[in-house]
Structures are given as structure tokens and as C-alpha cells.
C-alpha positions in Angstrom: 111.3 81.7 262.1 114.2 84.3 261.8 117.1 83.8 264.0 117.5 86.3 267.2 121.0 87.2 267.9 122.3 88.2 271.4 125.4 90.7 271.3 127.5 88.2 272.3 130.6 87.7 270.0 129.4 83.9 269.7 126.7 84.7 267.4 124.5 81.5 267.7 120.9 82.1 266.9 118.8 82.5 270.1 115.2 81.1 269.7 112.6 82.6 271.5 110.8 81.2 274.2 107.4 79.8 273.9 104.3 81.3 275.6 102.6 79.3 278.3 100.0 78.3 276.2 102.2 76.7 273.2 104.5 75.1 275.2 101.5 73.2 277.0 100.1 72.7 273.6 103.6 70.9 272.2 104.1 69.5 275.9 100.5 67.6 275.3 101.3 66.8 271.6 104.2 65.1 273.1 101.8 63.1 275.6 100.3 61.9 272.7 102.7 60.5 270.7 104.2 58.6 274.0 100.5 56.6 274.3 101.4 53.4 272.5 98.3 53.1 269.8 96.1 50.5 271.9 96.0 53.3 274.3 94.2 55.7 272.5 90.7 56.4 272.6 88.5 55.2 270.1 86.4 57.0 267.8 83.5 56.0 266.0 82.0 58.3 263.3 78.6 58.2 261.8 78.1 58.6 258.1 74.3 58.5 257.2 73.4 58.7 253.1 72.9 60.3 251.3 73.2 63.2 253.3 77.0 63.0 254.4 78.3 61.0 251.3 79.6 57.8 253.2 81.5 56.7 249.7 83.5 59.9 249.7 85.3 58.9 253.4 85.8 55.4 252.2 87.6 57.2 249.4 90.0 59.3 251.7 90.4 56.2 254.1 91.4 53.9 251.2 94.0 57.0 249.5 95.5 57.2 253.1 96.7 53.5 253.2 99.9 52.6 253.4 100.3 49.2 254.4 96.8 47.1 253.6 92.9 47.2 252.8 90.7 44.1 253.4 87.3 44.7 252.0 84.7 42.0 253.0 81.5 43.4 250.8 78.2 42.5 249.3 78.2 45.0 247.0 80.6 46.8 245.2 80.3 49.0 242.3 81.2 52.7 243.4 83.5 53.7 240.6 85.1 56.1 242.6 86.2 53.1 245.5 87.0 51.0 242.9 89.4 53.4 242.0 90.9 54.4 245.1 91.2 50.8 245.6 93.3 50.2 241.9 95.1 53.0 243.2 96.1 51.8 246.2 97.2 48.2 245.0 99.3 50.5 242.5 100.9 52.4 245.6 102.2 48.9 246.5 99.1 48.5 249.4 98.1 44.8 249.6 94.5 45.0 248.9 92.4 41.8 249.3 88.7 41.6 248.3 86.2 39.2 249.5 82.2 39.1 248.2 79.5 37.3 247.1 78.8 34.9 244.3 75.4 36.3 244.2 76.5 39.1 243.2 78.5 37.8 240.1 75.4 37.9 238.0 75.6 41.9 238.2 76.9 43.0 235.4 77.7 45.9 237.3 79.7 44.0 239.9 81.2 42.1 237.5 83.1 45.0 235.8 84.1 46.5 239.1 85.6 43.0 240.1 87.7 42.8 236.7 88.7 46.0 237.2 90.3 45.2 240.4 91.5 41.7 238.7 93.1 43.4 236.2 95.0 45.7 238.3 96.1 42.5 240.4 93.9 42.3 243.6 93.1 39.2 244.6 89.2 38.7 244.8 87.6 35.7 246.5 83.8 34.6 246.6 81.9 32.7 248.7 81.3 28.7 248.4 78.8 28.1 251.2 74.9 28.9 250.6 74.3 31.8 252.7 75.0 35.3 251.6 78.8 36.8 252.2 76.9 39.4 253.6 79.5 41.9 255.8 80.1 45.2 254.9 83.2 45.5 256.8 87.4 47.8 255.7 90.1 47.2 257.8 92.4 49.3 257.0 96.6 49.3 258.6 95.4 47.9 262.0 94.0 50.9 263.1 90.9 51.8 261.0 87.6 49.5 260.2 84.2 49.8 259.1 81.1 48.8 259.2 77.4 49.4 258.8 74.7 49.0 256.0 76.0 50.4 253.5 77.4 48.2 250.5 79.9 50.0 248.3 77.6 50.9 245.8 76.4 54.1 243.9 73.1 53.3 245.6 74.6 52.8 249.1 76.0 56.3 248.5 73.8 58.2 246.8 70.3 56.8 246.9 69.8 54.8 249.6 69.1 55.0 253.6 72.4 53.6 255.0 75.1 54.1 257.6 78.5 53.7 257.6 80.6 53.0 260.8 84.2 54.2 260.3 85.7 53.0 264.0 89.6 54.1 264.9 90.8 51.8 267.3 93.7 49.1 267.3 92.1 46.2 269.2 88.8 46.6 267.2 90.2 46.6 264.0 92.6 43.9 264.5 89.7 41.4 265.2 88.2 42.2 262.2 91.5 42.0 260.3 91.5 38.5 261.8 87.9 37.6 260.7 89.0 39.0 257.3 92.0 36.7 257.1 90.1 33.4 258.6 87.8 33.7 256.0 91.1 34.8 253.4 92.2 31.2 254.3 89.2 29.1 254.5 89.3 27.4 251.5 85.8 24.9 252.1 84.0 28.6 252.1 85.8 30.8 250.2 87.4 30.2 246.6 89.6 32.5 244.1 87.5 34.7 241.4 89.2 33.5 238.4 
């Protein structure tokens, strides 16, 4: 914006005034940013594959982390999220991974989980006998998700799944606390190697 002058000899820039319609769109911009973030509204959005490419939003939710992932999943062999998730842990995000033994003995799997090893996330696997069987993301205490969908080629490409990605402060911080009971329960959950 270029500075209007006034005649006056003070010659400070005079900025001009906003219509009606921008000032009420900054004034409720301002409302917004006063709502603490467990006020907000949640919102849920539906990913269905293969049609709307679930994989590709868990992409641009994990390259959008700042402070944490959590990834609580069955499957996980999408090279893509496995490297949104190497390049996160590189950004200096504390990502955690937790699946299922099960799922050790593919060899797919396996190379996405050494992957991740290798570039220092923390893997655990479950000792119990049922399945570790969520497909859950909690992402900086404000994003999770949910649904069918393992994080697989298959679960994006191939497959009849959903995806859940729900933005909303109380819901993901209960599933941030699931993630980090099981983190900590050592009867059911050991370190991958």
C-alpha cells in the first residue's frame, strides 16, 4: 500500500480507511483469534479412497507439524507417509510409532519400520495377543484421525476406506492420552529393536 499524504507540513503517511465490509471482515478475524482453541468449533472431514486420496492429507497434516505426531497403526507402508514422517522427526517433531507385531512378518512393513528406525523414531509393538488394531494421528493437540484406513498403498489407492481427520482440542487430547498410556504400558507394549 502506497502512503497518502495530507498537505499538512507534518507529512506522516495517512492510511485510508477501510470499507464496511473489510473492517467487519478483520473485526471478525479478530473474534477469532480471541476464542481460546477449546472454543472452536470442530470439524470433521471425510476422506473416502480411493476417490479423494486419504494418504495425500495425512501427508500435508504430517508436513504441517510442528511440535508432535503419534501414529497408533496396523499397517504402514505408504512410502510417501513414511516420508513425511522421516521428515518431520528431521524438523525436530517428536514422532512416536506404535503397531503391530503381526505385521512384522511383512516384509513391506518391515522396511517402512527401519526406515523410521533409522531416522530415530521410536517404534513400539504390541505384547498382548490381540491385534494393535487402531488407526488413529494425533497431531499438536489439535488434529487426530481415525477411520479404516491403515497407512498403506492399499488403504490409499486400492481399497474401500475412510479416513476421519477431526480438528478439535478436547478430542484430540484424549487420543493423545490413549496414545501415551499405551507409549508407557510396558506389560503391552515393548521397543522394536
Amino acid at each position: 500500500m502506497t502512503p497518502v499524504t495530507s498537505g499538512l507540513s507534518s507529512a506522516r503517511p495517512v492510511r485510508p480507511a477501510l470499507t464496511p465490509i473489510a473492517a467487519a471482515a478483520f473485526a471478525a478475524l479478530l473474534a477469532l483469534a480471541a476464542v481460546p482453541p477449546a472454543a472452536r468449533p470442530a470439524t470433521i472431514e471425510l476422506y473416502y479412497a480411493p476417490e479423494d486420496a486419504p494418504g495425500d492429507r495425512l501427508v500435508a497434516l504430517y508436513d504441517k507439524a510442528q511440535r508432535y505426531i503419534y501414529l497408533a497403526v496396523y499397517g504402514l507402508t505408504y512410502p510417501p507417509v513414511v516420508r513425511a514422517l522421516v521428515a518431520a522427526k528431521k524438523r525436530g517433531v517428536d514422532v512416536r510409532v506404535i503397531t503391530d507385531r503381526e505385521k512384522l512378518t511383512d516384509p513391506k512393513q518391515r522396511a517402512a519400520l527401519e526406515t523410521l528406525r533409522l531416522a530415530g523414531v521410536p517404534i513400539k509393538v504390541n505384547l498382548h495377543d490381540g491385534l494393535m488394531h487402531l488407526k488413529q494421528a494425533v497431531v499438536d493437540d489439535e488434529v487426530n484421525t481415525t477411520g479404516s484406513m491403515n497407512q498403506t498403498t492399499s488403504g490409499h489407492r486400492y481399497n474401500d476406506e475412510r479416513l476421519d481427520v477431526i480438528t478439535d482440542r478436547t478430542v484430540s487430547l484424549r487420543a493423545k492420552d490413549k496414545f501415551l498410556s499405551m507409549w508407557k504400558d510396558e506389560a503391552r507394549y515393548e521397543a522394536w529393536r
